[in-house]
C-alpha positions as CSV (number, residue, x, y, z in Angstrom):
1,X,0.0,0.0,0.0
2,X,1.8,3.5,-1.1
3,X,0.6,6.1,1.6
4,X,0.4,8.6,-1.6
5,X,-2.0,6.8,-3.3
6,X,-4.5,6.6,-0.7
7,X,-7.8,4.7,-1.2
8,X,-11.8,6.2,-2.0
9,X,-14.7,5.5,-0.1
10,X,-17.9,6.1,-0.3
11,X,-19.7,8.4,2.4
12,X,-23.3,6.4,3.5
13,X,-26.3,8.2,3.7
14,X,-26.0,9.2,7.6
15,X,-22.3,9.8,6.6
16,X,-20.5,7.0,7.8
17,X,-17.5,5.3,6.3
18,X,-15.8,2.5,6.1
19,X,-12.5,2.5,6.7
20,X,-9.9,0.1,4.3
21,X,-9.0,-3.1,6.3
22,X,-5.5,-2.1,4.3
23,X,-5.2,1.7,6.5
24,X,-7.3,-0.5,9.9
25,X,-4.4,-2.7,10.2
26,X,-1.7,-0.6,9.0
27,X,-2.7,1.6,11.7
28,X,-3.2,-1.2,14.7
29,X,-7.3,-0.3,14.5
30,X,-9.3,-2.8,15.8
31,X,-13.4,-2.8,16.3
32,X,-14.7,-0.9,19.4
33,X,-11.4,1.2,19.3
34,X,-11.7,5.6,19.7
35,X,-10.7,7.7,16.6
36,X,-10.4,11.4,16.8
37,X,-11.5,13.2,13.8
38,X,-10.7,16.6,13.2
39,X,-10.1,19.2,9.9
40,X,-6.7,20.4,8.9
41,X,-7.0,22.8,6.0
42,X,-9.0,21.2,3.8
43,X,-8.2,17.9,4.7
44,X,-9.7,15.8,7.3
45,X,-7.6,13.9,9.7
46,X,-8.4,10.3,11.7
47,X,-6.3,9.1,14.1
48,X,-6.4,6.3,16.7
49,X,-7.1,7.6,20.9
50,X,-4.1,5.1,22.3
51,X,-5.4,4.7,26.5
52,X,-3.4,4.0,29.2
53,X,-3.0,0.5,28.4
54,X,-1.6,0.9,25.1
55,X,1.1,3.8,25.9
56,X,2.1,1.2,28.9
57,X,2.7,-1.6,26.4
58,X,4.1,0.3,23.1
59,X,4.6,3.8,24.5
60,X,8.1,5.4,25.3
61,X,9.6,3.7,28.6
62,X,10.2,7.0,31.0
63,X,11.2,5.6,34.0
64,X,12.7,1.8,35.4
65,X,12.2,0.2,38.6
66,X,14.0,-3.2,39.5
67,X,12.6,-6.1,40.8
68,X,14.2,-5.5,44.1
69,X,12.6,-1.7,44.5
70,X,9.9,-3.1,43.5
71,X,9.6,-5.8,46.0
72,X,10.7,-3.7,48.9
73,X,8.2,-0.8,48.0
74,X,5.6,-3.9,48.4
75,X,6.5,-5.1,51.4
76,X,6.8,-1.4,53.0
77,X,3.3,-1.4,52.0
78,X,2.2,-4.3,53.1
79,X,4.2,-3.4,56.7
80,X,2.4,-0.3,56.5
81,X,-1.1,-1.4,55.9
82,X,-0.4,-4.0,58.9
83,X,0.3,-1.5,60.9
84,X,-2.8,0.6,60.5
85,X,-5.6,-2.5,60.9
């Protein structure tokens, strides 16, 4: 699939589309996903709303904790939560 070429659809009657299975799955768009929509110049961009789950999986890493901080921060927590019943 070239990227300039592109594809036509055809708008429905209440103005829906169908989006190419080539573009869906180029783009990692599955059924039940969010798209925002919006108009630049005279075109009109879709893009995919990536949640929280999907930035933690595929998004840039910002941080790292080891399995060690990791573990104690759990079992300060655990101490603490003792502590307070």
């Amino acid at each position: 699939m070239s990227d300039a070429a592109g594809f036509e659809v055809k708008v429905s009657k209440k103005r829906l589309l169908t989006l190419p299975k080539a573009i869906a799955d180029k783009m990692g768009i599955k059924e039940g996903m969010r798209l925002r929509m919006y108009v630049e110049g005279e075109r009109i961009v879709i893009e995919p709303v990536r949640d929280a789950f999907w930035y933690a999986l595929h998004g840039p890493k910002v941080g790292y904790i080891s399995f060690r901080e990791l573990e104690e921060e759990s079992e300060r927590e655990q101490e603490r939560l003792q502590d307070s019943a």
